[in-house]
C-alpha positions, 0 to 999 in steps of 0.5 A, a space after each residue: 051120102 053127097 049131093 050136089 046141087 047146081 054146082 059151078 066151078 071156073 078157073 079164071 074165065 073157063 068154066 068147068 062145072 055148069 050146074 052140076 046136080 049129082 046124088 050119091 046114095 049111101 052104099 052105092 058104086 057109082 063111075 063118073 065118066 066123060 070125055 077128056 077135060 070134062 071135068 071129072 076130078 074137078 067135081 069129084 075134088 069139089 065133092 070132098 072139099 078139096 077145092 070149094 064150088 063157086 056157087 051151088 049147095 054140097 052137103 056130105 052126109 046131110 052137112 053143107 060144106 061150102 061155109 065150114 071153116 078149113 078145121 071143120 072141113 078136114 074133121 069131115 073129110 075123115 069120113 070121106 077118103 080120095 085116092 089121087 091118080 098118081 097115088 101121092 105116097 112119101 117115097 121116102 117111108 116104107 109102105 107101113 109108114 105111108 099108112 101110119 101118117 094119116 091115121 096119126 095125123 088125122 085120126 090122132 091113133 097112138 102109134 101102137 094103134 096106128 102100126 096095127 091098123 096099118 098091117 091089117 090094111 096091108 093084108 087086106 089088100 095082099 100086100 102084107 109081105 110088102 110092108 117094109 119096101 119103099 114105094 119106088 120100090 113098088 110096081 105100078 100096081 102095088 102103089 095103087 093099091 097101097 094109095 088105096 089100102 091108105 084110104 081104106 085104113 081110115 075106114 071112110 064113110 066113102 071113097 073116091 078113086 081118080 083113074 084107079 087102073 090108069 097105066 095099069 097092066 089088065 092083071 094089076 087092074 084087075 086087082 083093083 077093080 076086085 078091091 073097089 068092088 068087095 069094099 063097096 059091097 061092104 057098105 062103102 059109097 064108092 066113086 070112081 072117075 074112069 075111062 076103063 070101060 073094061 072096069 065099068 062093065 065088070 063093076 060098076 053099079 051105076 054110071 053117071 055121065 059129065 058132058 059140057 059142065 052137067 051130069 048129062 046121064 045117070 043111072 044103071 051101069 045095064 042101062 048106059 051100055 044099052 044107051 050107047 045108041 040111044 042117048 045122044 049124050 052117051 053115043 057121043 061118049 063112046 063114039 066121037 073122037 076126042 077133040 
């Protein structure tokens, strides 16, 4: 579904990215983990476009993305949804009408259309009776998971989750995780970049592992517990205190 091939990304003198080579295969759920300032939602951003590489080939669903003009890009990205750490919602709209604005905006749905699809997402998420509050009218929990009904009304090819169950109480994450879980058993590429080692164990199909601007480990959520000890790459991810 997305690959990367040695891509690299700097702001000003900092490099962040160092040759990064990550493929996402279709159907899969897959957490990017690493050690704060690692770079986790910069090559997550980079994946879908929200910020361009400065070198290296990023092709979403067989398409190289670095030359597509800005229209272009958008048009793709309606296959690739990103839920942002801090949810993005318009405080200002009720919970239906932060669902409807993209799937008018972006997917050009009539309203009638678009309030249906909105509802049903809602109620997928199990926030049906919440569909006329405001977000600051919301736990901590229901926006994230409204952010995420959002992204899942557009019904995306893929789906990138940045620190879904940050700040979250264990029941709220808990909800999350259940969701990222039965969608990615639906058939969508699933990423999430986490911290939580109680959401990787309980989800997670694969881990991949960004150290010093590279994926220094990728491969079965089974087989990177049972590298703690093993990989020096993964045994100082769990054991070395951050900087």
């Amino acid at each position: 579904m997305i690959t990367l091939r040695n891509v690299h990304k700097a702001f000003g003198r900092r490099s962040i990215l160092r040759g990064v080579d990550l493929t996402l295969p279709k159907g899969t759920l897959t957490f990017l983990v690493g050690r704060s300032g690692a770079g986790k939602s910069v090559l997550s951003r980079c994946a879908v476009g929200l910020l361009r590489a400065d070198q290296g080939v990023i092709e979403i669903a067989g398409t190289a993305i670095g030359r597509l003009s800005e229209s272009a890009l958008n048009r793709l990205r309606s296959r690739v949804a990103y839920v942002v750490q801090g949810s993005a919602l318009i405080d200002w709209l009720t919970a239906v009408e932060n669902l409807e604005v993209p799937l008018t905006r972006a997917l050009r749905l009539k309203r009638a259309e678009a309030r249906a699809r909105a509802c049903q997402a809602l109620d997928d998420v199990g926030l049906g009776d919440q569909r006329d509050r405001k977000p600051q009218a919301m736990s901590s929990g229901d926006r994230k998971l409204l952010a995420i009904a959002r992204a899942l009304a557009l019904s995306p090819e893929a789906i990138f989750y940045d620190e879904p169950t940050t700040s979250l109480d264990p029941w709220a994450a808990r909800r999350v995780d259940d969701l990222i879980r039965t969608h990615a058993r639906q058939g969508t590429t699933s990423v999430v970049v986490s911290h939580d080692l109680t959401s990787i164990r309980r989800v997670a199909e694969r881990v991949a592992l960004l150290e010093e601007g590279r994926i220094a480990f990728n491969d079965t959520a089974e087989a990177f517990f049972a590298a703690e000890n093993t990989h020096p790459a993964v045994h100082r991810f769990f054991h070395q205190p951050e900087a």
